[in-house]
C-alpha positions in Angstrom: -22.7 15.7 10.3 -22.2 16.6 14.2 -21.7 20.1 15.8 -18.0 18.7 16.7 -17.4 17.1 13.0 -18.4 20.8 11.8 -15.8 22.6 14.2 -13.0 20.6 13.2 -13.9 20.8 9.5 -13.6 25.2 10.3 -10.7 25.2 12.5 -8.6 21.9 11.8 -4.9 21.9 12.3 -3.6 22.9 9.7 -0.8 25.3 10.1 -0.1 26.2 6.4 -2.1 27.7 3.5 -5.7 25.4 3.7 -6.5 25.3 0.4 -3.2 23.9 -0.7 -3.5 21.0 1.9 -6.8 20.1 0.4 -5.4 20.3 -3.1 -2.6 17.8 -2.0 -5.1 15.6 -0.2 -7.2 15.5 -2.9 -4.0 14.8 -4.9 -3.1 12.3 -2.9 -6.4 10.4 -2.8 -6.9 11.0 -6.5 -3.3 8.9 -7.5 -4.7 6.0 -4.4 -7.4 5.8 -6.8 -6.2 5.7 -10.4 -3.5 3.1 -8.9 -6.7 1.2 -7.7 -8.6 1.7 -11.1 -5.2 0.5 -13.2 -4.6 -2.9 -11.3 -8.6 -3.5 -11.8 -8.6 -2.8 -15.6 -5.0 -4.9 -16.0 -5.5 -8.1 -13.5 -6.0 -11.2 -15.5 -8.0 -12.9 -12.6 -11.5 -12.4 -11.8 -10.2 -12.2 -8.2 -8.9 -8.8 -8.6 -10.5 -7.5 -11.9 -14.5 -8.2 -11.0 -14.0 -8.6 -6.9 -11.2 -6.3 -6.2 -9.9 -8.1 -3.4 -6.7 -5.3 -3.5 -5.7 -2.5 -1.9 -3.5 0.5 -3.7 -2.3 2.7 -0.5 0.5 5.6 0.1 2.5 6.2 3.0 5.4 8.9 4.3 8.6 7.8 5.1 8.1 7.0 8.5 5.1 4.4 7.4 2.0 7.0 8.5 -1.0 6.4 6.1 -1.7 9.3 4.0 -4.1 7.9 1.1 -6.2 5.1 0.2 -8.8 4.8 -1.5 -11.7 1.8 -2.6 -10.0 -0.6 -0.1 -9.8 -3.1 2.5 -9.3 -2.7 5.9 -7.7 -5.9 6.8 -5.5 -4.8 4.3 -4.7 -1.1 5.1 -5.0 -1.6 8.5 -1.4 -3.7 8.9 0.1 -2.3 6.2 2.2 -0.2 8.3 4.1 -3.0 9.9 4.8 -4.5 6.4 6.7 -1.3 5.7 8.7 -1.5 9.1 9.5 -5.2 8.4 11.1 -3.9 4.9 12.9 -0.5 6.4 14.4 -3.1 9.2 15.4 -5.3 6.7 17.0 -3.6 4.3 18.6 -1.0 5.7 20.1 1.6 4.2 19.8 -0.7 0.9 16.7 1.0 -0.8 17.0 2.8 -3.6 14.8 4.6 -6.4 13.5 1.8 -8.4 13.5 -0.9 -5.9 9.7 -3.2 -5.2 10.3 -5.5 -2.5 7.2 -8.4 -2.6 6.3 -10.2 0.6 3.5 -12.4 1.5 5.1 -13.7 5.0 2.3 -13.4 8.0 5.4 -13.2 10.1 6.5 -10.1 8.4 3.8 -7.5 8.8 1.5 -9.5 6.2 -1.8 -10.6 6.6 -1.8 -13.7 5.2 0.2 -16.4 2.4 -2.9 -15.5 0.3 -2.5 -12.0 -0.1 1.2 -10.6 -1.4 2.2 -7.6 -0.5 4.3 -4.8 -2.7 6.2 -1.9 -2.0 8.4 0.8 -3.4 10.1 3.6 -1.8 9.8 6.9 -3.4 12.7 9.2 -3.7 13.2 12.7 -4.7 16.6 14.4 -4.9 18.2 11.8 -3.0 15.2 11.5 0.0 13.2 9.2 0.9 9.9 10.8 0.8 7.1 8.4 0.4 6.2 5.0 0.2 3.5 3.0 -2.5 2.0 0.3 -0.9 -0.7 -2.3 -3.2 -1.8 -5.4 -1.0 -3.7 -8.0 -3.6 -5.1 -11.6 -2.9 -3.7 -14.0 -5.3 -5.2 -17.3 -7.0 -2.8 -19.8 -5.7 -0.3 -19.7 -3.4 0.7 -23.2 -4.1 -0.8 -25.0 -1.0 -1.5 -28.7 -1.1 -4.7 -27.7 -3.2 -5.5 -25.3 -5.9 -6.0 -22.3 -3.1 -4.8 -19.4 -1.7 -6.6 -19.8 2.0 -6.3 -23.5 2.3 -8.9 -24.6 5.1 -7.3 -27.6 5.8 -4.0 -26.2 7.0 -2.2 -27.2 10.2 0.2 -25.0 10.2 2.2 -22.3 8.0 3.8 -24.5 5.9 0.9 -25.9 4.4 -0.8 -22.7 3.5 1.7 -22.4 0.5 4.8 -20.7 -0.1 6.0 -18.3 2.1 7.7 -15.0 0.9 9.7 -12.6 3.3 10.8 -9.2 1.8 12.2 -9.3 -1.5 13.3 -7.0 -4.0 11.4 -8.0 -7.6 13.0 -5.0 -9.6 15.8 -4.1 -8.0 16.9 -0.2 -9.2 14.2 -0.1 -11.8 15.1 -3.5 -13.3 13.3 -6.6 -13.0 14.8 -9.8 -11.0 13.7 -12.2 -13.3 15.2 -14.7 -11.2 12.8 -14.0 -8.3 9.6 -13.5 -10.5 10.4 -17.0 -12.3 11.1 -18.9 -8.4 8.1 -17.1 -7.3 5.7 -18.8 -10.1 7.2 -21.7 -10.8 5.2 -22.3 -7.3 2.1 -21.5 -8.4 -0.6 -23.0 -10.3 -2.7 -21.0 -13.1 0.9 -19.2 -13.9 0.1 -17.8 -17.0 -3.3 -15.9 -14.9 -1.0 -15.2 -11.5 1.9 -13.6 -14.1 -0.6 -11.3 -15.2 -1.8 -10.1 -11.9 1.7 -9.8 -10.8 2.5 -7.3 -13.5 -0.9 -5.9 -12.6 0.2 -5.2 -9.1 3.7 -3.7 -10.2 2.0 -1.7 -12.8 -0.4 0.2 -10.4 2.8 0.4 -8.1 4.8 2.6 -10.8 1.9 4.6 -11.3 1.9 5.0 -7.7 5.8 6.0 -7.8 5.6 8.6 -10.9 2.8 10.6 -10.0 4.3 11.1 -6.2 7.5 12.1 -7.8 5.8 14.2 -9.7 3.9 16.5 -6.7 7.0 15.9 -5.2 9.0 17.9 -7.5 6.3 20.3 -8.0 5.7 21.3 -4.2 8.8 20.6 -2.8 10.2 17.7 -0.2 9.9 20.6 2.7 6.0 21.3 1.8 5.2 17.5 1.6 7.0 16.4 5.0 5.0 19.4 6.0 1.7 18.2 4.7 2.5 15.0 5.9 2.5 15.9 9.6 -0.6 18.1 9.1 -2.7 15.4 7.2 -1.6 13.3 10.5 -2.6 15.8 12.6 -6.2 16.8 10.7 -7.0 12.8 11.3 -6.5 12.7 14.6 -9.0 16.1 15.1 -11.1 14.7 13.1 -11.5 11.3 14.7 -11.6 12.9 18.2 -14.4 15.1 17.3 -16.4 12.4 15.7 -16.0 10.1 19.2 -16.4 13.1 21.3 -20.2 13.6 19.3 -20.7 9.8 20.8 -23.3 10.4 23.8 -22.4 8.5 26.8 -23.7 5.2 27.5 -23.8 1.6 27.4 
C-alpha cells in the first residue's frame, strides 16, 4: 500500500467516533454480502446460482453508494440513475414495503437482460436508505430463447421492456404484475424462482437496515452516510495522487 493510501487510512475524514464508522461499514458491507449469498443459495438458474451474474447493493436516500459487495461493475456503476428514474417517478408515492422492478435501458437500466429491483427503506417515517439487487435473467422473451438477443435491430426486439414498477406494493405482492411479467417469458417455472430469489435477498436487504437503523439512530446514519462519502473520495484521491507522472 502507498505512503498516501497509509495517510488517509490515519487521518481520514471522519468527523465522529472512528471505530463506530468502521463497525457500521463493516455492517454495511456484511448485509451487501449475505443479500448476495441468499439470492445465490435461492436462484433456480444456473445463471445466478453457479455464475452469479447479480449484484446485491445499498444506497442513502439521495442514491450515494454505500455498500456492495461480490459484484459487478456494469451493474453497480449505473445503479444510481436507476434509483433517480424511480424517485422521479413516483414521487412522493413510496412507501415502507414498496419493490419497484425495472429492466428499461431507458430508465437507468443496463440492459432488457438484466432486471433491476429496489425498495426504499424507512424508519420512523424517513426515508433512509435504499436496497438495490441488479440480476441477469434467462429470458426476456425476445424472438429467441435469450436474454441478449444478437440479432436485434432495435429495442423492441430484445424482449419485453419494463419501466419502474411496483411488484409488492406496501409489503404485499401485485400478483397481477408478477403474472404479466412471466407470462412473457420462457422457462417460467426457472425465471419465477429467480424472481423470488431477487425479492428475497431484497427483504433481507430491507430488515437488517432497519434494524441498525433503529439501533444507531436516523441522525448517526445520515451522519455516517456523508462521512463514508467523504472517506471514498480521500481515499481515491490518495490512491491517484501515489500515480507517478507520465505517459
Amino acid at each position: 500500500m502507498s505512503d498516501a493510501v497509509n495517510r488517509v487510512e490515519h487521518q481520514h475524514p471522519v468527523k465522529s467516533d472512528a471505530i463506530r464508522f468502521s463497525v457500521l461499514m463493516n455492517r454495511l458491507n456484511s448485509i451487501a454480502l449475505e443479500m448476495s449469498v441468499a439470492l445465490g443459495n435461492t436462484a433456480f438458474s444456473e445463471l445466478l446460482s453457479l455464475t452469479h451474474d447479480f449484484s446485491c447493493c445499498i444506497y442513502d436516500a439521495k442514491g450515494r453508494q454505500l455498500a456492495v459487495m461480490d459484484a459487478l461493475p456494469i451493474h453497480t456503476n449505473s445503479m444510481h440513475l436507476f434509483l433517480e428514474k424511480i424517485a422521479e417517478y413516483f414521487g412522493e408515492a413510496l412507501y415502507p414495503g414498496d419493490i419497484i422492478a425495472c429492466n428499461d435501458p431507458y430508465s437507468g437500466n443496463t440492459h432488457n437482460g438484466d432486471l433491476a429491483m429496489a425498495s426504499p427503506v424507512f424508519v420512523d417515517g424517513e426515508h433512509m436508505l435504499w436496497v438495490a439487487v441488479r440480476a441477469h435473467q434467462l429470458d426476456v422473451g425476445a424472438p429467441v430463447p435469450h436474454s441478449s438477443y444478437g440479432g436485434a435491430e432495435d429495442i423492441w426486439q430484445e424482449g419485453l421492456t419494463i419501466p419502474p414498477v411496483k411488484i409488492y406494493e406496501k409489503g404485499v405482492a401485485r400478483q397481477d404484475v408478477i403474472d404479466f411479467y412471466l407470462a412473457n417469458l420462457r422457462w417460467r417455472d426457472r425465471l419465477h424462482g429467480d424472481l423470488k430469489a431477487q425479492v428475497g435477498a431484497t427483504l433481507i436487504g430491507v430488515r437488517k437496515l432497519e434494524e441498525i437503523c433503529r439501533r444507531y439512530g436516523n441522525e448517526v446514519m445520515r451522519s455516517f452516510a456523508d462521512e463514508a462519502i467523504d472517506y471514498a473520495a480521500a481515499r481515491t484521491a490518495a490512491a491517484l495522487g501515489s500515480i507517478p507522472s507520465g505517459v
